[in-house]
N, C-alpha and C positions, 0 to 999 in steps of 0.2 A: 674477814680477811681483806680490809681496804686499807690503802695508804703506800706509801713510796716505800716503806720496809717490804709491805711483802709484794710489791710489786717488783720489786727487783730481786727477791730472791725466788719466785716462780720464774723470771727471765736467768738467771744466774745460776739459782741452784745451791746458793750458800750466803752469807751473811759475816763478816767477818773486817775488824775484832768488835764485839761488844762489852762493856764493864759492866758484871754483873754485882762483884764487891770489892772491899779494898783492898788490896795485895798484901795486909795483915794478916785480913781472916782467911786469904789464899795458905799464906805463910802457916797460920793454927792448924788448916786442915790439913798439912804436909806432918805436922806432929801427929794428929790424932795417924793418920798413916804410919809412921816410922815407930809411934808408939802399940799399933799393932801388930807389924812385923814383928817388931823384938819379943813379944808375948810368943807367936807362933812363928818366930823364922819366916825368914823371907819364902821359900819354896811353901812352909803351910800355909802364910798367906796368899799365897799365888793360889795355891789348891780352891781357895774361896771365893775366888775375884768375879767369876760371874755372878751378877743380884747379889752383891756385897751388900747392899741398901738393903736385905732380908734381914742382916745380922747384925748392923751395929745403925743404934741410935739417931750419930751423927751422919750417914749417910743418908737414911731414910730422910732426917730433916730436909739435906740438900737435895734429893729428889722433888722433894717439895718446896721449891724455895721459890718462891712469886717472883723475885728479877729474873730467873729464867723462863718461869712459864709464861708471864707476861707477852716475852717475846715469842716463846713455842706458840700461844693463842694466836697471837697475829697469821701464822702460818697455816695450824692445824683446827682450829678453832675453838669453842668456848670447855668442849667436851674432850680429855686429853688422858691416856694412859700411860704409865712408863712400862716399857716394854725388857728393859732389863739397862743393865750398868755393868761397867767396871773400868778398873784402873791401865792406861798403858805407860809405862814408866820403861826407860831407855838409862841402864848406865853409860857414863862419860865413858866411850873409847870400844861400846860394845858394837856387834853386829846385826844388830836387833831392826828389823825392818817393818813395815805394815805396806805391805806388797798394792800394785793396784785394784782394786775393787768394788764393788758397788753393795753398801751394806746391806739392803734388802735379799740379796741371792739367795739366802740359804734363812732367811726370816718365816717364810711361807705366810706372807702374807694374803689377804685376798684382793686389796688396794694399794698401793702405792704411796700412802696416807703413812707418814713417816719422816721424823727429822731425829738425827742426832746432835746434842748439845755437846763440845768437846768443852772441856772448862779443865782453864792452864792452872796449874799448881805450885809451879816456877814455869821460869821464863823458857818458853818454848820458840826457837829461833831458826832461820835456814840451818845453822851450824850446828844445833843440837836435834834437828830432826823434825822441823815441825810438819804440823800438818799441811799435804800438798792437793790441789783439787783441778779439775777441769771444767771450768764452768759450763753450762751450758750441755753437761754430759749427764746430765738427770730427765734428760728426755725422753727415751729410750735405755730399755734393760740390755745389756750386752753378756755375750755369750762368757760363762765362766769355765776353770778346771780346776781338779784339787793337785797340788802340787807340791804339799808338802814342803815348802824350801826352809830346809832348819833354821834360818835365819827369821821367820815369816813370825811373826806375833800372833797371826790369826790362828786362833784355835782348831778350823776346819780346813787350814792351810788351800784355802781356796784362792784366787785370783782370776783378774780379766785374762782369758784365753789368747786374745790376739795382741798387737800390738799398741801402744799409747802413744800418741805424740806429743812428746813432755813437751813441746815447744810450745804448745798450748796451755799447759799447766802454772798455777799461780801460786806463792808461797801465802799460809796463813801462819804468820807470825804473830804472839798472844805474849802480853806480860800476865804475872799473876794476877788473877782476878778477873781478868778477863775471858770470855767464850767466841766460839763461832757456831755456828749453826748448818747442820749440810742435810741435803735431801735427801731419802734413802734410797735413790736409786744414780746419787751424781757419783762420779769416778772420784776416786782420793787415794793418797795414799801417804807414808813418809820416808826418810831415807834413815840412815843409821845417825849416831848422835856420836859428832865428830869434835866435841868441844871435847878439852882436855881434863876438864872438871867438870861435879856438880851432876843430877839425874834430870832427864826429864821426864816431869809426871804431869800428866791429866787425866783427868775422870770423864769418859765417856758416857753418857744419860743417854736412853735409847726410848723417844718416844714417840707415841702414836696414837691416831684418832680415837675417840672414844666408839666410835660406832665400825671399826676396822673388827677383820673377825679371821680367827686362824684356818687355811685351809685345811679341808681332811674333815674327818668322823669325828677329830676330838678336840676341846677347847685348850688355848693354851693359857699360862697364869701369867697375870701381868696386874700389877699399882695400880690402881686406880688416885687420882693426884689433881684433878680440877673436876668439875664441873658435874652431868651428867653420866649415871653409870650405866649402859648400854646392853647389860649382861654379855657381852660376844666376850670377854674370859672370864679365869676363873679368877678372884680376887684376893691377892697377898696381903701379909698381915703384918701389922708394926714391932719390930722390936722391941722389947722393953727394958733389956739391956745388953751390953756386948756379950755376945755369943751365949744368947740364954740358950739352955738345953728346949725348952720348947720349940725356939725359933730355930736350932739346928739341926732339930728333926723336921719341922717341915720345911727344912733349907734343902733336906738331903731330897726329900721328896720332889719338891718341885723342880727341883735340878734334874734329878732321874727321868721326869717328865717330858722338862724345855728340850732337853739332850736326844731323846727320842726324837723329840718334832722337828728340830732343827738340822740331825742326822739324816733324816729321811728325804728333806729336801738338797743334801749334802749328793744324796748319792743319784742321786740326777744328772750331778754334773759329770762331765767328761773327766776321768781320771787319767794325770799325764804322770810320767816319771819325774823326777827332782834333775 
């Protein structure tokens, strides 16, 4: 971990924009997407969106794709896991938020050893929502609560407790093909997508040291994707085609799994009303 990239994102806390490909194969990857909603409906698609990279092909590959881990190694090093994935996509004109929060809270992790790759699928903008962060707020873990606010994308409808001072917050604005990079402990969040056309979509990649180990009595399952495998989880397996039945069973299991472990560090938190 030497050199001015990752010296300024241990000072920062994020990284942003980087091109990882060209807003072509951004553009394919929005079909293989639209071309799987329509097979399963957009709500069944949604139903699969955590560790979507378990069940089809071309996600798996992009889990694996050396212009992102290149830079993940800069930060986490040689040895690297993906810790899970999925899609946040915002129609034109909805209410759809990603509230503030710090994405390790409900990770149970046992180090701090974590970055998420956001990688734009179209053009992600102030006006359609982009990603928003507070630099410098990966320093320290802050107090969260689950809050459920219907409008909240997060699945565990969790959120920072107290107050933020967006006056300090930065916008990451991304064309297709290009990523940022944030620490899993810096403050982010986005607003609703106020553009009057058009979705916004990226895929979030969630990954972490190879030598990281899940808190508790039991291991958790995560990709294994560069370098050294550490045995600290248990290790997911490749696709071999969109939604094989093999891989949908152990999609269903592992999920059953993750969903336990990451509920459990859920309920720690302070439960407030909406």
């Amino acid at each position: 971990m030497t050199g001015t990239f990752a010296q300024d994102f241990a000072r920062e806390g994020f990284a942003s924009p980087i091109r990882v490909m060209p807003q072509a194969a951004a553009t394919e990857l929005v079909g293989r997407l639209e071309e799987a909603e329509r097979r399963l409906g957009r709500e069944g698609f949604a139903r699969l969106n955590a560790k979507s990279h378990l069940l089809y092909p071309f996600l798996w590959d992009l889990v694996h794709d050396d212009h992102i881990l290149d830079h993940v190694a800069q930060i986490l090093g040689p040895d690297i896991l993906c810790w899970g994935s999925s899609f946040f996509s915002k129609d034109a004109g909805s209410s759809s938020v990603v509230p503030w929060h710090q994405d390790g809270t409900c990770w149970g992790l046992d180090a701090p050893k974590g970055v998420t790759a956001w990688l734009a699928l179209t053009p992600s903008t102030p006006q359609s929502g982009c990603l928003r962060v507070v630099p410098g707020s990966h320093l320290s873990a802050v107090p969260h609560a689950v809050r459920n606010a219907p409008s909240s994308m997060l699945p565990l409808g969790e959120e920072v407790a107290g107050e933020v001072d967006e006056a300090n917050a930065v916008n990451c604005p991304l064309e297709p093909g290009e990523m940022s990079l944030h620490h899993v402990t810096l403050v982010h969040g986005s607003a609703p997508n106020q553009a009057t056309s058009g979705r916004r979509i990226g895929f979030a990649i969630r990954y972490i040291a190879g030598d990281v180990r899940q808190l508790g009595d039991q291991k958790g399952y995560a990709t294994h994707v560069r370098g050294r495998d550490h045995g600290t989880y248990l290790l997911e397996e490749q696709p071999q085609a969109d939604l094989e039945p093999a891989a949908l069973r152990r999609y269903r299991d592992i999920l059953r799994h993750s969903a336990s472990l990451v509920q459990r560090q859920a309920a720690g938190l302070d439960q407030q009303p909406r």
